[in-house]
Z-matrix of the N, CA and C atoms (Angstrom, degrees):
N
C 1 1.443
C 2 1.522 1 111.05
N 3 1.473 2 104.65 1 -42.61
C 4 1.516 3 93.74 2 174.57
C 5 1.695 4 123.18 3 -58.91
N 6 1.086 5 124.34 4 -45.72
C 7 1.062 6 139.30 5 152.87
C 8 1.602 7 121.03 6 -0.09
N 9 1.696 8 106.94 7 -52.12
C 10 1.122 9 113.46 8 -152.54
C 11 1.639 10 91.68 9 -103.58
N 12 1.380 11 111.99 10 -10.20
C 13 1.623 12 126.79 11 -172.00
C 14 1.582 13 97.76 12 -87.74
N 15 1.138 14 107.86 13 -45.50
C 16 1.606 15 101.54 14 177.08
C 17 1.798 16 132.03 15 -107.18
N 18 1.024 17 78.82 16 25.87
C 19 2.359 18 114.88 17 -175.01
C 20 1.914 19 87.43 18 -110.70
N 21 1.144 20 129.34 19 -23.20
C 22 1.565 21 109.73 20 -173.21
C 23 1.415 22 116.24 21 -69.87
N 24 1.248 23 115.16 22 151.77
C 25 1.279 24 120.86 23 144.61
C 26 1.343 25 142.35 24 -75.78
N 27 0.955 26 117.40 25 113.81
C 28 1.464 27 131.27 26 168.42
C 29 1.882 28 126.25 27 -54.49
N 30 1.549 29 110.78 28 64.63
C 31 1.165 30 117.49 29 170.03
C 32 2.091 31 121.78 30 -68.01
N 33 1.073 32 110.98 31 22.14
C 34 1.241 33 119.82 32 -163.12
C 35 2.020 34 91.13 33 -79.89
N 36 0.798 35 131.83 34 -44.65
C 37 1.354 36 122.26 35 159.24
C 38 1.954 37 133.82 36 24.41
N 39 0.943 38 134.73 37 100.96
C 40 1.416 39 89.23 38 165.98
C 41 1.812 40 104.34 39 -132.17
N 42 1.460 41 107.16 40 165.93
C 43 1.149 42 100.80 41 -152.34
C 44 2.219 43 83.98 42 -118.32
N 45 1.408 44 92.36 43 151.76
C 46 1.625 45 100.76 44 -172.58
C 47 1.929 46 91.45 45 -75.30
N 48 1.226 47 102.22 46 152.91
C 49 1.552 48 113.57 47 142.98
C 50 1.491 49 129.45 48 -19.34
N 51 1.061 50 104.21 49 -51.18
C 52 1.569 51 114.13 50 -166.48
C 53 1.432 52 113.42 51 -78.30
N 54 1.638 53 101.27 52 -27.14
C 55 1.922 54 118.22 53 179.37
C 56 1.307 55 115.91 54 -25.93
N 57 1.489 56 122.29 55 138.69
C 58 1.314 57 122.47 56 156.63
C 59 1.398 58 112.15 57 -53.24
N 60 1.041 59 134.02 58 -41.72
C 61 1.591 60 139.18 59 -175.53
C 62 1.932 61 99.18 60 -37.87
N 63 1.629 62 93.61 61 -67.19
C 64 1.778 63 106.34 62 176.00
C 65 1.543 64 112.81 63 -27.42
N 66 1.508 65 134.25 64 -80.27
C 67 1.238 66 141.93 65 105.47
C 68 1.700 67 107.90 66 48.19
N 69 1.049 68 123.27 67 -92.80
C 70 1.465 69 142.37 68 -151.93
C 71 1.643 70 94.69 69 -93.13
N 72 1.133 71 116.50 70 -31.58
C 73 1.976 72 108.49 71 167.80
C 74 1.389 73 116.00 72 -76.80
N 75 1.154 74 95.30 73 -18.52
C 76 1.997 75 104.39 74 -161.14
C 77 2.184 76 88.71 75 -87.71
N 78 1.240 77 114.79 76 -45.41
C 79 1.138 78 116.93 77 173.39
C 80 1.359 79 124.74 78 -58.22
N 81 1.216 80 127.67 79 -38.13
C 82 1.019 81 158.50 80 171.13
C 83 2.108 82 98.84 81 -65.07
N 84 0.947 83 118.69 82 -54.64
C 85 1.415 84 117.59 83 179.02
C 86 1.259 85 114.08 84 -59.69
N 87 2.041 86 95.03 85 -44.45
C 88 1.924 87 87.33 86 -169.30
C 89 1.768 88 105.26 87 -71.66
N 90 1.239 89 114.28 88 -31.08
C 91 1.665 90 119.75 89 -153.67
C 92 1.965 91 88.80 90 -65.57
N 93 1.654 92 126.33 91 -19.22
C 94 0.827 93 125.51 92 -162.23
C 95 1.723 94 106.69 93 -97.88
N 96 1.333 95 122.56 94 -12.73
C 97 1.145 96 124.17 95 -175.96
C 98 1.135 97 99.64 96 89.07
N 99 1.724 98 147.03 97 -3.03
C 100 0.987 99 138.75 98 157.98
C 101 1.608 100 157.43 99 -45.64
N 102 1.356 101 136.37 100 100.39
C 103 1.610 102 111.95 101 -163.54
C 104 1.696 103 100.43 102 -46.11
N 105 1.482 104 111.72 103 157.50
C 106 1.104 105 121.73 104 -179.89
C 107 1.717 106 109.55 105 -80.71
N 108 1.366 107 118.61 106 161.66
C 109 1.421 108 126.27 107 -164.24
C 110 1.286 109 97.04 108 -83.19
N 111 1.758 110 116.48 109 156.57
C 112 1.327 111 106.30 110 -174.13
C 113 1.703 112 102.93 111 -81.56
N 114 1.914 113 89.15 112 164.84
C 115 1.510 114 96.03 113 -179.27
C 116 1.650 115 111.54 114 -115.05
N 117 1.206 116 102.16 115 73.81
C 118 1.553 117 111.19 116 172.78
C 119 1.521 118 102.15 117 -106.38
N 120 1.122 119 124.04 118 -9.95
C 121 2.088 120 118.26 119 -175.78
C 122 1.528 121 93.99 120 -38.33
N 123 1.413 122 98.49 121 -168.50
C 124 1.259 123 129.20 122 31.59
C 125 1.693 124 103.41 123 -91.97
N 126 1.627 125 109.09 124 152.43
C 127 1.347 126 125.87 125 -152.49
C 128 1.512 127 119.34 126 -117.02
N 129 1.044 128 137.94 127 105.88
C 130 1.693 129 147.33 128 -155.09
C 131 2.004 130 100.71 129 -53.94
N 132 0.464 131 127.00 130 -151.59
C 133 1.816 132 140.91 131 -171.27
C 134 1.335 133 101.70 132 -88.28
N 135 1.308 134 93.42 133 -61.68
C 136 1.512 135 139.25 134 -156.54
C 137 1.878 136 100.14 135 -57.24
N 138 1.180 137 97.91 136 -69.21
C 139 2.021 138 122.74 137 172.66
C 140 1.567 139 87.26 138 -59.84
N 141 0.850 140 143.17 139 -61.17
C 142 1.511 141 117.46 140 -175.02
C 143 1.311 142 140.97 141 -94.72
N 144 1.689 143 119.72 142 14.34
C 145 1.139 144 141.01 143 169.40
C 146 1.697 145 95.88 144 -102.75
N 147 1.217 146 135.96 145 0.08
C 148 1.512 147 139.11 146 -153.86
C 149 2.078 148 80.43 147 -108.45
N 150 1.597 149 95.42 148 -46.57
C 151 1.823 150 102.88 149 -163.99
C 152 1.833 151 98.45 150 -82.69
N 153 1.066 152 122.71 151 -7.44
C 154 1.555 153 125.06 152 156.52
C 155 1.018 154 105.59 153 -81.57
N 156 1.316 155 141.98 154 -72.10
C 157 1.425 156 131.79 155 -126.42
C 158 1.787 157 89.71 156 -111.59
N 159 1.308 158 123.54 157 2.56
C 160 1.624 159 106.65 158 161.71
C 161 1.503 160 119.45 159 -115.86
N 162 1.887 161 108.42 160 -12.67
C 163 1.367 162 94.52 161 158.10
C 164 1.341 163 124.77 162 -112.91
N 165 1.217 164 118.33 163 -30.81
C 166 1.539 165 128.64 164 172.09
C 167 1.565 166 112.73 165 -71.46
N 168 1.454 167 126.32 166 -25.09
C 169 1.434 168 123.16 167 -158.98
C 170 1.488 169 108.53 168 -75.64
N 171 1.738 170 114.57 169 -29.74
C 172 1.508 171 105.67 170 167.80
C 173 1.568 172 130.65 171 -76.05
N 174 1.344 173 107.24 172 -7.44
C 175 1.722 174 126.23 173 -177.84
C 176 1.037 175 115.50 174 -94.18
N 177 1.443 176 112.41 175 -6.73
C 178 1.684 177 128.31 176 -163.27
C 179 1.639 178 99.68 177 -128.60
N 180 1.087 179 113.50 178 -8.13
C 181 1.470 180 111.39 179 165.73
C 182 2.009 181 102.95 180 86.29
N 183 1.491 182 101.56 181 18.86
C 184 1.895 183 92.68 182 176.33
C 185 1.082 184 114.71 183 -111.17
């Protein structure tokens, strides 16, 4: 158990508005036919690996 306590990642992060990250999801949405994610952030690691990997991750094959 410890193992798995000290194996985590630390998405606690948050990234400003202005981020390239912002940028590179929003691209990622349009190339997908996707509405874009809302823009109320700024958004932790965590909140924006959640908006990859639950809308882009099946279109993207993850």
């Amino acid at each position: 158990m410890s193992a798995s306590i000290f194996g985590a990642v630390n998405q606690q992060e948050v990234y400003s508005l202005d981020s390239d990250v912002y940028d590179a999801i929003e691209a990622l949405y349009i190339h997908q036919g996707l509405s874009l994610p809302s823009t109320t952030g700024p958004y932790s690691q965590a909140e924006l690996s959640l908006m990859v990997d639950r809308r882009l991750g099946p279109q993207l094959g993850l």
